[in-house]
C-alpha positions as CSV (number, residue, x, y, z in Angstrom):
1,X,113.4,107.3,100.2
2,X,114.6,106.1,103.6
3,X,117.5,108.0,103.7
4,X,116.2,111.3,102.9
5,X,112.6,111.3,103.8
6,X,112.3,115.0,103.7
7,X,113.9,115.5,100.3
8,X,111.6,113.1,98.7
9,X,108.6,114.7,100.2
10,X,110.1,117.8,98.4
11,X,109.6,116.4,95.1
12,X,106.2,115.0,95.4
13,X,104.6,118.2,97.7
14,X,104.5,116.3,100.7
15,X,105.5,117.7,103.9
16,X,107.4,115.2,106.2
17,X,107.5,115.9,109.6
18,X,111.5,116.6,111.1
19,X,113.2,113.5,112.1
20,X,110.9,111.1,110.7
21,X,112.2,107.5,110.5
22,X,110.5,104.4,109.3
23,X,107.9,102.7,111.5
24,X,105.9,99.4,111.7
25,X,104.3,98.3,108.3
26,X,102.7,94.9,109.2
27,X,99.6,96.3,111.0
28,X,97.6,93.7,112.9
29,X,94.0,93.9,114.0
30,X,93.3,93.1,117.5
31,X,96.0,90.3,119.8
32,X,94.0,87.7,118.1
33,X,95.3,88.7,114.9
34,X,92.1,88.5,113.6
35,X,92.9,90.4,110.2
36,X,96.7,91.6,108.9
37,X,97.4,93.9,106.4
38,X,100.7,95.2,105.6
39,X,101.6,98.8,104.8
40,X,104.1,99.9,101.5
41,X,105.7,102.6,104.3
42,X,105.1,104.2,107.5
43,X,106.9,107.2,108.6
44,X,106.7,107.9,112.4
45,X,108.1,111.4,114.4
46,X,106.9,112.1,118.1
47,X,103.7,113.7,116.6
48,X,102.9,112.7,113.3
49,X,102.7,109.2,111.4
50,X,102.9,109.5,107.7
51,X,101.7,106.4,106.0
52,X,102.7,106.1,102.1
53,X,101.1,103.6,99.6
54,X,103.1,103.1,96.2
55,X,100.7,102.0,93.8
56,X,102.0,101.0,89.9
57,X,98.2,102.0,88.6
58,X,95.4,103.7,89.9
59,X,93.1,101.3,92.1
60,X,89.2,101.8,92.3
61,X,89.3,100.7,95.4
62,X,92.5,102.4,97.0
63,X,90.0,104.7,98.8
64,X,88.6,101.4,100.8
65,X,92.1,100.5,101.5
66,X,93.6,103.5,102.9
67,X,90.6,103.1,105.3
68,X,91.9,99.7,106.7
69,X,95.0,101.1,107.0
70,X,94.4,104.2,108.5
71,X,91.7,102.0,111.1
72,X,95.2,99.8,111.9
73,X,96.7,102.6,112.4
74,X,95.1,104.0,115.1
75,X,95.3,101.5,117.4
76,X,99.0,100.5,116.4
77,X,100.6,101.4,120.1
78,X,103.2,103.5,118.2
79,X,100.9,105.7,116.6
80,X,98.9,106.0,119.7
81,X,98.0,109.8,120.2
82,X,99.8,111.1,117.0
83,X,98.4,113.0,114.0
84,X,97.7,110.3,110.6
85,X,98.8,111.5,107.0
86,X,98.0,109.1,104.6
87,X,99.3,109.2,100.6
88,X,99.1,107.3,97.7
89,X,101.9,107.7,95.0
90,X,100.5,106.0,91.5
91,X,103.6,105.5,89.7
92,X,102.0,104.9,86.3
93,X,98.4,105.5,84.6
94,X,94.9,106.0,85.6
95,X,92.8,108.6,88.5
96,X,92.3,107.0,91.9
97,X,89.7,107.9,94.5
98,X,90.6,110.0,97.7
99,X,87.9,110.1,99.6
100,X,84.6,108.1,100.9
101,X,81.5,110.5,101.4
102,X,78.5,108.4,102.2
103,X,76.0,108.7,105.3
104,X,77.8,108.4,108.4
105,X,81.2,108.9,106.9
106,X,83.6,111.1,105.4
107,X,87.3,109.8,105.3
108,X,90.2,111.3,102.6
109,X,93.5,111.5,102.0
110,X,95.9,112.4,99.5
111,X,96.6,110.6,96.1
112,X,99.9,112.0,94.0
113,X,100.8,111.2,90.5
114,X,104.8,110.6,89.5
115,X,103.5,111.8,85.9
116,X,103.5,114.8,87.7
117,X,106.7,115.2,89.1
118,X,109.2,117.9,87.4
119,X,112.2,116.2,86.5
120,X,114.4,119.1,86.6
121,X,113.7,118.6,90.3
122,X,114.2,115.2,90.4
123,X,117.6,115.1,88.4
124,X,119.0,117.9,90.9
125,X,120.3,114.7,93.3
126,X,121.0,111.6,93.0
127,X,118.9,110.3,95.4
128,X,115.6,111.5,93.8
129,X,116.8,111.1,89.8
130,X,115.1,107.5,89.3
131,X,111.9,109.5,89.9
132,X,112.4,111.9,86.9
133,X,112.1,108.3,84.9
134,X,108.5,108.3,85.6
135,X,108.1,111.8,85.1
136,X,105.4,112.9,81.6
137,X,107.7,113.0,78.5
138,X,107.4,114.4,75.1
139,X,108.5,111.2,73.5
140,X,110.4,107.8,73.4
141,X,113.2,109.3,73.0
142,X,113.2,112.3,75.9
143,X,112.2,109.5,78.4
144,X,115.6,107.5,77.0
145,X,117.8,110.4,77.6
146,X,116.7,111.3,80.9
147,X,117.5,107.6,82.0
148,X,121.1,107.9,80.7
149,X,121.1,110.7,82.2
150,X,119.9,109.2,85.7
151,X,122.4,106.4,85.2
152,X,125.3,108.5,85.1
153,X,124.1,110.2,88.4
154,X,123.7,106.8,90.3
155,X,127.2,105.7,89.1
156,X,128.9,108.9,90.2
157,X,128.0,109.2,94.1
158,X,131.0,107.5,95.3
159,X,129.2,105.0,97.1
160,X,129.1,101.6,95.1
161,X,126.0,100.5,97.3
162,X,124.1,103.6,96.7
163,X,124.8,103.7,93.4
164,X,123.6,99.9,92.7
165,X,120.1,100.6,94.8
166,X,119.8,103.6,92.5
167,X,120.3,101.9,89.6
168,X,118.2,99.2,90.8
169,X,115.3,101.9,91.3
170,X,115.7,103.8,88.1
171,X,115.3,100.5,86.1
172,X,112.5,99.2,87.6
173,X,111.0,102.8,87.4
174,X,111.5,102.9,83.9
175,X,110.3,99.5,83.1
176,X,107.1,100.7,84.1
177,X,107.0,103.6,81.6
178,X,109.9,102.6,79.1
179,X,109.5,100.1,75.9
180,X,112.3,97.6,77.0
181,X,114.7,98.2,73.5
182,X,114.7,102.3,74.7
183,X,115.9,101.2,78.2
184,X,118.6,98.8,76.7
185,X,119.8,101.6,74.4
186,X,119.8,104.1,77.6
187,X,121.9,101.8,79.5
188,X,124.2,101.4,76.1
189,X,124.3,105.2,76.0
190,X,125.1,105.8,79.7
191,X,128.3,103.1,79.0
192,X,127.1,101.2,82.2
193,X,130.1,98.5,83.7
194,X,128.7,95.2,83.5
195,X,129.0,94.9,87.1
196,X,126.7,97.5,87.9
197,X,123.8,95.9,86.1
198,X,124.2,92.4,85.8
199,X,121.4,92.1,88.8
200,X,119.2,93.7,87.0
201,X,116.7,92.0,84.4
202,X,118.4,93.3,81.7
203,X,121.6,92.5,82.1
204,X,121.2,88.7,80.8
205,X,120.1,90.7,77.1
206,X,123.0,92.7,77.3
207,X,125.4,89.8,77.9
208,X,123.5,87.7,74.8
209,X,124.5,90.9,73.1
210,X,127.9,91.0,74.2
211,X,128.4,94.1,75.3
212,X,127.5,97.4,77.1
213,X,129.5,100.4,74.9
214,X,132.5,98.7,74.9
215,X,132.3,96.7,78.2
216,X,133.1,93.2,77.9
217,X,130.7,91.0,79.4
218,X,131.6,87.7,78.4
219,X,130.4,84.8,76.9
220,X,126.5,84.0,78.1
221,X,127.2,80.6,78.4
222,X,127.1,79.4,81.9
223,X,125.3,83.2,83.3
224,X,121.7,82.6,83.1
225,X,121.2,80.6,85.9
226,X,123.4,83.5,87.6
227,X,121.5,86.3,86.4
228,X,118.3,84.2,87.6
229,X,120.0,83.9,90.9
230,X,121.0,87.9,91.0
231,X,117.4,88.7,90.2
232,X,115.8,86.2,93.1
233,X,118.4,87.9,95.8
234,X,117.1,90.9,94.6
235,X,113.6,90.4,95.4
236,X,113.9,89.0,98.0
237,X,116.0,92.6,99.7
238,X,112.8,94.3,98.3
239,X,110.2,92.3,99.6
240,X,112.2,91.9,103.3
241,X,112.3,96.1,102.8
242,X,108.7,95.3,102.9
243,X,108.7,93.7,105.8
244,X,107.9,90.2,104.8
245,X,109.9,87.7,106.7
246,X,113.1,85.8,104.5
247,X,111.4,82.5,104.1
248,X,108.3,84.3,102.7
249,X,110.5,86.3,100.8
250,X,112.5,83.5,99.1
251,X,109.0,81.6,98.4
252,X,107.4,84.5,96.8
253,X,110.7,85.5,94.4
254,X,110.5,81.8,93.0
255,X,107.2,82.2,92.3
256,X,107.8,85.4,90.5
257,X,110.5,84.7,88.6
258,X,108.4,81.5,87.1
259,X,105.3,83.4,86.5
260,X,107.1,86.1,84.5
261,X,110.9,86.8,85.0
262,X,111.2,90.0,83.1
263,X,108.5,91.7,85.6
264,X,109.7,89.8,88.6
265,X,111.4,92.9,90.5
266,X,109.0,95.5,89.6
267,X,106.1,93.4,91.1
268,X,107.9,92.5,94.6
269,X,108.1,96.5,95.0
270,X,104.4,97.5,94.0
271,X,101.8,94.5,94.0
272,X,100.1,93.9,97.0
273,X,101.4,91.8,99.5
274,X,98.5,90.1,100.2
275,X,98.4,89.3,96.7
276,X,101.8,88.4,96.6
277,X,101.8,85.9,99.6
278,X,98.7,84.2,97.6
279,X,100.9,83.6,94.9
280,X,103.5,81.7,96.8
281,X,101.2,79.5,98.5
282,X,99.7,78.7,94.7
283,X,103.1,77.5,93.9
């Protein structure tokens, strides 16, 4: 998303203004700090601020949200003078409010739904592919094809970074609108290395299993506190992509990770940080 700002706008119709790099996210109300919310992503050119909400279902009360945000926008000093584009990309079920008409005030903005994506579109580079994951499919076993097929992309760019954040992203996508034994079989059929996934929450299955197509793993004995490490590192680069601070970060993976391990990752990218933060300080 970061690296190509423009081509993912592509895919979801949303025109990015040239040259836009990420901006401030943690938007604070006032020098007193009287309120703080924090924004999924904020795109910022000379002119324009686009401000992007990833949301894993629809919200009834997204529409109040984007308000605060769009209120903290404004007086943000970066975002002084410049035009406001607000979106909100639900990456999973439901219809979510765009707009506020009451008396005194009419405020919208625009909601997209990944169902809608075309994944021919998405699978033309490797850099939008895990998005074809959460595309509409006819059945189990489409949505389990494409995802081999996204796997092979991420593992052939040439960059082994890339190709583990991709990987990374197409997973978690797919966890979202995969059963967990078609994702396992994907990653079987796509002949992942071990390496490449063992940071991922399925790799500790696939080493019980002992194997990924022929691909060694190992014995399991002596990995799952390993794989639980993998996974908590892991977070943590998400939620500090966020813009939460590493101590915060660290404190809200643990808590994760002990509410529910297998949904750990997906929930430091999407859930609220707010929500998130609460969590921690429950722990």
């Amino acid at each position: 998303m970061n690296s190509d700002p423009a081509l993912f706008g592509r895919m979801l119709g949303i025109d990015m203004p040239p040259e836009a790099h990420p901006g401030v996210t943690e938007l604070n109300l006032a020098r007193v700090h009287a309120d703080r919310r924090n924004a999924d992503l904020v795109l910022t050119s000379h002119d324009q601020v686009v401000h992007l909400e990833f949301q894993r279902r629809a919200d009834p009360t997204m529409a109040d949200r984007m308000l605060i945000y769009r209120s903290l926008l404004r007086v943000e000093p970066a975002c002084a003078g410049k035009r406001i584009r607000q979106h909100v990309i639900v990456l999973d079920r439901g219809t979510s409010p765009s707009r506020i008409d009451e008396p005194g005030l009419t405020f919208a903005f625009d909601t997209h739904y990944a169902r809608d994506i075309d994944p021919v579109r998405a699978l033309a580079d490797p850099l939008t592919a895990p998005w074809a994951t959460l595309a509409a499919a006819q059945n189990d076993d489409v949505r389990r094809a494409r995802l081999s097929t996204v796997l092979g992309m991420a593992v052939s760019t040439g960059s082994e970074s890339l190709s583990r954040d991709l990987i990374r992203t197409a997973l978690t996508f797919a966890a979202i609108t995969m059963r967990r034994e078609d994702v396992k079989e994907a990653l079987k059929e796509a002949a992942m290395p071990a390496d490449m996934i063992r940071d991922t929450e399925f790799a500790q299955e696939l080493i019980d299993e002992g194997r990924t197509e022929g691909h060694t793993v190992g014995r399991a004995e002596g990995r799952a506190e390993g794989a639980r490490q993998a996974t908590e590192d892991h977070i943590v680069r998400v939620l500090m992509h966020r813009q939460v601070g590493p101590r915060m970060a660290r404190l809200i993976a643990e808590a994760l990770i002990a509410h529910d391990p297998a949904t750990s990752v997906e929930q430091a990218a999407f859930t609220d940080l707010d929500e998130l933060m609460a969590m921690a300080a429950e722990k």
